[in-house]
N, CA and C atoms as a LAMMPS dump frame, in Angstrom:
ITEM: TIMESTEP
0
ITEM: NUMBER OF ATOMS
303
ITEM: BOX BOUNDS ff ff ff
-5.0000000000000000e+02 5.0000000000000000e+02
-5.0000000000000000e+02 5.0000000000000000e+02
-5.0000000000000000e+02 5.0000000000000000e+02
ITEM: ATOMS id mol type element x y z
1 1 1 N -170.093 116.278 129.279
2 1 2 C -168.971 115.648 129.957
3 1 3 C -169.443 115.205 131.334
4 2 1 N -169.564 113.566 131.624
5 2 2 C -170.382 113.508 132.599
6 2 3 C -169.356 113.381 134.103
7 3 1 N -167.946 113.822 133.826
8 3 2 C -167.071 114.103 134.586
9 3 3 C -167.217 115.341 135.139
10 4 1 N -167.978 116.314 135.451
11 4 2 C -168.34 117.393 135.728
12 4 3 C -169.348 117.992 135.57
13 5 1 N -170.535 117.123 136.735
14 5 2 C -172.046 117.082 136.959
15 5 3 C -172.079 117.54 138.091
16 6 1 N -171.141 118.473 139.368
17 6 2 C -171.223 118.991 140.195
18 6 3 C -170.63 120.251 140.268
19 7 1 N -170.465 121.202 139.193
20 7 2 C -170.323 122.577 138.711
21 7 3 C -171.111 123.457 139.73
22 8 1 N -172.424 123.779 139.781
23 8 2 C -173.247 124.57 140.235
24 8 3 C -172.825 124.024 142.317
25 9 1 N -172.997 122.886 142.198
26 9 2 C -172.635 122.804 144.07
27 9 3 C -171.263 123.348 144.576
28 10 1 N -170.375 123.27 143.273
29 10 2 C -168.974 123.691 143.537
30 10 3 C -168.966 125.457 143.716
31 11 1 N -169.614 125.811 142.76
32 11 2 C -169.789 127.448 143.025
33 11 3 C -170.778 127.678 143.906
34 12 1 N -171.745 127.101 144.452
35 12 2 C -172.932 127.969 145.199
36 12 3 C -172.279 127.474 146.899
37 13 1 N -171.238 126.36 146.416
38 13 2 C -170.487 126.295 148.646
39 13 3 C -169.803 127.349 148.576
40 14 1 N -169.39 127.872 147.156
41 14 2 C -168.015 128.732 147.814
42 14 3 C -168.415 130.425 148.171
43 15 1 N -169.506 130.782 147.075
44 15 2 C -169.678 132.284 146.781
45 15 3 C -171.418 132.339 146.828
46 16 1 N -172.61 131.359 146.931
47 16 2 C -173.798 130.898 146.873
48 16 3 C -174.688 132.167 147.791
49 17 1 N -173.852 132.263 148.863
50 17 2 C -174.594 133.104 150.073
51 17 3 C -173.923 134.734 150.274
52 18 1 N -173.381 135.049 149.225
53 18 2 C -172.091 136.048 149.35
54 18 3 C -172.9 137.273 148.673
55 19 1 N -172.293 138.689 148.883
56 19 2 C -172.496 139.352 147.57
57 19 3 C -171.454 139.955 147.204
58 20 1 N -171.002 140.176 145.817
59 20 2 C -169.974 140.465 145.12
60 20 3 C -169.157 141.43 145.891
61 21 1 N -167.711 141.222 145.698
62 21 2 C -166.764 141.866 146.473
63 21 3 C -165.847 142.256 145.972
64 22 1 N -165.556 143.048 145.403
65 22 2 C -163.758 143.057 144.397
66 22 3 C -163.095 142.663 145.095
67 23 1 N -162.705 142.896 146.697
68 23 2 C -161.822 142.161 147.14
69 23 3 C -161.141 141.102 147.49
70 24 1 N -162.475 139.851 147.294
71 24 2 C -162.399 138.453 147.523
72 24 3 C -162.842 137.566 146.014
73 25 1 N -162.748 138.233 144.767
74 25 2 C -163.012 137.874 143.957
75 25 3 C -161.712 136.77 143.155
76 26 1 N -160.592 136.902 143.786
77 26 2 C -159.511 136.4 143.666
78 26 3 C -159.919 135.648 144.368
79 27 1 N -160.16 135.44 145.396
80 27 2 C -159.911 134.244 146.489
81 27 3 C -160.952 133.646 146.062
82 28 1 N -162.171 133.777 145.621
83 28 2 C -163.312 132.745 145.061
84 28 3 C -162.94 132.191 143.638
85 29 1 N -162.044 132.988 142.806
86 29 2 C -161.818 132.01 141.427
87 29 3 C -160.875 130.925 141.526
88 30 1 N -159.771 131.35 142.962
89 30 2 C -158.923 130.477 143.203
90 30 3 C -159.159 129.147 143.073
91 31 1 N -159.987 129.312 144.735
92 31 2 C -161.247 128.365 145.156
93 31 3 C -161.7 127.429 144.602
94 32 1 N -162.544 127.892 143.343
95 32 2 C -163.858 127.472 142.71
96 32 3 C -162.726 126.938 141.679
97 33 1 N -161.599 127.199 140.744
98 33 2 C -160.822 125.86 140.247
99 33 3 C -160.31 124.699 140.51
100 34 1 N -159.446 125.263 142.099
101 34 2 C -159.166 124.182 142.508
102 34 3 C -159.519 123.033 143.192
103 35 1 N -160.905 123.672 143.909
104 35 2 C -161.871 122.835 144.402
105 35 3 C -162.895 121.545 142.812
106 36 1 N -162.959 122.514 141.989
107 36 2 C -163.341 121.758 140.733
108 36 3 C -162.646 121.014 139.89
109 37 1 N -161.142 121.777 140.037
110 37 2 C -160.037 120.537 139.505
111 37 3 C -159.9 119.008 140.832
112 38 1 N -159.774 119.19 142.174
113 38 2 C -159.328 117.986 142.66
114 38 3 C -160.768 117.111 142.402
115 39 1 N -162.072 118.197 142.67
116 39 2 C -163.083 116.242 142.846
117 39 3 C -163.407 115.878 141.065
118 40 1 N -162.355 116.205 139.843
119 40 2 C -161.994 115.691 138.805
120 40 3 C -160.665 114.709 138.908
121 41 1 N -159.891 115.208 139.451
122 41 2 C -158.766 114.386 139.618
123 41 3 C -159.106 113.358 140.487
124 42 1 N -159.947 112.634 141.851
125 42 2 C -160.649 112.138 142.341
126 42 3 C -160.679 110.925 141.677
127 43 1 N -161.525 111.372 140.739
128 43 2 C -162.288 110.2 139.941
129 43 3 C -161.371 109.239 139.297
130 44 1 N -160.297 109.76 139.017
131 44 2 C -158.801 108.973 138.438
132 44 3 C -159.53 108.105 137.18
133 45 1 N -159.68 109.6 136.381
134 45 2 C -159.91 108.934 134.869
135 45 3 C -158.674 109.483 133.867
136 46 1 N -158.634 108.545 132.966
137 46 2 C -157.27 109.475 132.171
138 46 3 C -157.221 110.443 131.162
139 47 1 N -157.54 111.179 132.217
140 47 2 C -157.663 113.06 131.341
141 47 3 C -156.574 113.811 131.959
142 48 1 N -155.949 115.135 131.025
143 48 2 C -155.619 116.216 132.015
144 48 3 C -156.676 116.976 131.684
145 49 1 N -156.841 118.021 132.814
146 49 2 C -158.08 118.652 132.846
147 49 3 C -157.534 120.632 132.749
148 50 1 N -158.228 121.197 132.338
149 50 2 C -158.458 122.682 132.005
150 50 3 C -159.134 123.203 132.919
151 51 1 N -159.174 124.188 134.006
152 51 2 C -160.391 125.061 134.497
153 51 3 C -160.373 126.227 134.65
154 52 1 N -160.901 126.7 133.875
155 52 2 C -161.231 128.309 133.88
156 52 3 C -162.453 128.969 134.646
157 53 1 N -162.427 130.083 135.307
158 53 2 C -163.869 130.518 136.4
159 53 3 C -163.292 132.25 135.854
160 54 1 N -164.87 132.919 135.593
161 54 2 C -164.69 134.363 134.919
162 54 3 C -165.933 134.546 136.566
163 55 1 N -165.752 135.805 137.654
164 55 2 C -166.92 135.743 137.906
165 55 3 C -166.888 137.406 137.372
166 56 1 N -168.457 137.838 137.796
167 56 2 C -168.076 139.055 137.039
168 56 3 C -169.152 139.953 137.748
169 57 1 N -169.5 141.033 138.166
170 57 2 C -170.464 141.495 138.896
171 57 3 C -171.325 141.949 138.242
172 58 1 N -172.964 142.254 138.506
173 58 2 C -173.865 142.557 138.026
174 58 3 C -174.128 143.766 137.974
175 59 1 N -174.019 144.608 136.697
176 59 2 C -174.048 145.95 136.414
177 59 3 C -174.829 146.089 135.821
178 60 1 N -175.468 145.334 135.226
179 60 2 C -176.228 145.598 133.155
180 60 3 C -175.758 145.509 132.123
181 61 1 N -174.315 145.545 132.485
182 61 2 C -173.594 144.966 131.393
183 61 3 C -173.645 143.599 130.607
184 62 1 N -173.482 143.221 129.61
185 62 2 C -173.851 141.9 128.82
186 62 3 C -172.428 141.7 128.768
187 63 1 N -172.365 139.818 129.512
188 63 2 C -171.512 138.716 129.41
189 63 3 C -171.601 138.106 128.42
190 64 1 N -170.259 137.704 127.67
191 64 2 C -170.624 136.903 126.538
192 64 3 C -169.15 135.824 126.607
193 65 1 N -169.038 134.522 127.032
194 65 2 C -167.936 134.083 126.665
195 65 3 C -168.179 132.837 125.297
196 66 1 N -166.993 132.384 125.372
197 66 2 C -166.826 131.426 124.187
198 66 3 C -165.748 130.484 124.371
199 67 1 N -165.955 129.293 124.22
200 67 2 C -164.389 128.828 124.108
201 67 3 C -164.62 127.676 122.705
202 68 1 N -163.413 127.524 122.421
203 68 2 C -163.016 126.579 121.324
204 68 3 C -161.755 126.078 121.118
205 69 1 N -161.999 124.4 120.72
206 69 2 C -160.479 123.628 120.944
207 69 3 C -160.616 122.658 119.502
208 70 1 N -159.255 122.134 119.511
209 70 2 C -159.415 121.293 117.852
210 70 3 C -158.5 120.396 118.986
211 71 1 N -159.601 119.218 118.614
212 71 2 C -158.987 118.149 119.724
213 71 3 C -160.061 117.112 119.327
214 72 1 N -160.266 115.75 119.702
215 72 2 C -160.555 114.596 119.241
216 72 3 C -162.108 114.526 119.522
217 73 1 N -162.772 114.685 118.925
218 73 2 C -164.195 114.848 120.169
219 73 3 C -164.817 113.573 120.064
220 74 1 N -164.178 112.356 120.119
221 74 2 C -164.614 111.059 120.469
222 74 3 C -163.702 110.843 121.887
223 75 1 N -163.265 111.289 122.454
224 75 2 C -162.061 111.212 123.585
225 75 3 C -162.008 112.089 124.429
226 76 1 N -162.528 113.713 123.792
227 76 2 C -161.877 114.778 124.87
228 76 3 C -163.149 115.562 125.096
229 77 1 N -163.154 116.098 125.78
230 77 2 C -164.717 117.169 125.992
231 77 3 C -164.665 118.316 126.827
232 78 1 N -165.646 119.141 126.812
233 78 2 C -165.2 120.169 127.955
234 78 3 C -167.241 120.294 128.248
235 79 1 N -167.425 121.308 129.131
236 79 2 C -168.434 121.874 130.006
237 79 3 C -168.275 122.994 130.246
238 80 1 N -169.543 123.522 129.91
239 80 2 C -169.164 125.233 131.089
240 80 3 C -170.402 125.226 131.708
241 81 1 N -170.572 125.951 132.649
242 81 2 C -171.69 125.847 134.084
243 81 3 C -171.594 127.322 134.108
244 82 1 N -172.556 128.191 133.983
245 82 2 C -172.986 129.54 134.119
246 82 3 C -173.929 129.431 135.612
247 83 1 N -173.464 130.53 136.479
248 83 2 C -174.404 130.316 137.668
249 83 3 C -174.359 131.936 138.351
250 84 1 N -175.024 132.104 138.696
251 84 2 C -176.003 133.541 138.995
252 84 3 C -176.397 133.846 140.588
253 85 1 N -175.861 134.981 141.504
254 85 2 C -176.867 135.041 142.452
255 85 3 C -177.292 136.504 141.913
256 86 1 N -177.878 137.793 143.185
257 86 2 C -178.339 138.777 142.74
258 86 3 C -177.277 139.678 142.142
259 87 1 N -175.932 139.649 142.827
260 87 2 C -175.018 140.66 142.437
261 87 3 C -173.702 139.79 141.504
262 88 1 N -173.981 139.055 141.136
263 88 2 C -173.002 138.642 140.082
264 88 3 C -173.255 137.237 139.245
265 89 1 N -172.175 136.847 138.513
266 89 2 C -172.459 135.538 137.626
267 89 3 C -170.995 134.868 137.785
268 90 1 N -171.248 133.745 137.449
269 90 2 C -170.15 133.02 137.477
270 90 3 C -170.097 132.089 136.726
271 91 1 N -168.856 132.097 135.61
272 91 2 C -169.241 130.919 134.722
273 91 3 C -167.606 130.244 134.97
274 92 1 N -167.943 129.536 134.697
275 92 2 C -166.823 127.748 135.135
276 92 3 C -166.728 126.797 133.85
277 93 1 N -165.307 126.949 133.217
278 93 2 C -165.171 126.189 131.604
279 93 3 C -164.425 124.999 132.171
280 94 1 N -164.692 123.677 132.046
281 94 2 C -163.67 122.625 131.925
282 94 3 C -163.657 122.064 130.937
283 95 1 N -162.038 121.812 130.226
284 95 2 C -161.479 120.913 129.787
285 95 3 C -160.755 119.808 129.459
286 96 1 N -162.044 118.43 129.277
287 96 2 C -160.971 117.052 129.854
288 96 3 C -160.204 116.815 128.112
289 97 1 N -158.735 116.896 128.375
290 97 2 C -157.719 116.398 127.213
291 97 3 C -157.489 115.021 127.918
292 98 1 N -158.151 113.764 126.518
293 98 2 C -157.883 112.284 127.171
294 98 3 C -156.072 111.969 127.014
295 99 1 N -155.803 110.92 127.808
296 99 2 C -154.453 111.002 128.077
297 99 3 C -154.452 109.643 127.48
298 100 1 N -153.67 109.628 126.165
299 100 2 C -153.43 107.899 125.742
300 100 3 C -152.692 107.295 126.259
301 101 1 N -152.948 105.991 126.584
302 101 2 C -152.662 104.781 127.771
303 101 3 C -152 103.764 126.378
């Protein structure tokens, strides 16, 4: 989805230099959607858009997500952007649903 080729700059301004916090982990998923939903809406293409952000801290524990949609896949698309510093991960799902004109 070449509507969302700036995933990784969107998470590494917000949380890039940070280390994991339970307490501000809300305030970075906030962030990191809505900052990734407006420079989609920006572009003023005719989609509505989906954004989901899981971040999750680094324990040793194994991350595993998934997503799946039944939707037109000549028209609609999504992305996910997995991104990593030392103490956590962050993965970022978008979904563009095309809007018929």
């Amino acid at each position: 989805m070449e509507e969302y080729h700036s995933g990784d700059e969107c998470i590494e301004g917000i949380i890039g230099g940070v280390d994991y916090s339970q307490n501000k982990v809300n305030q970075w998923t906030a962030s990191i959607v809505e900052h990734t939903l407006t420079q989609l809406v920006k572009q003023a293409k005719p989609y509505k858009y989906i954004v989901n952000c899981a971040v999750m801290q680094k324990s040793g524990a194994g991350l595993h997500t998934a997503n799946s949609c039944y939707w037109d896949t000549t028209t609609d698309g999504s992305c996910t952007v997995r991104w990593e510093n030392r103490t956590m991960y962050c993965v970022v799902s978008v979904f563009a649903v095309a809007i018929a004109l």
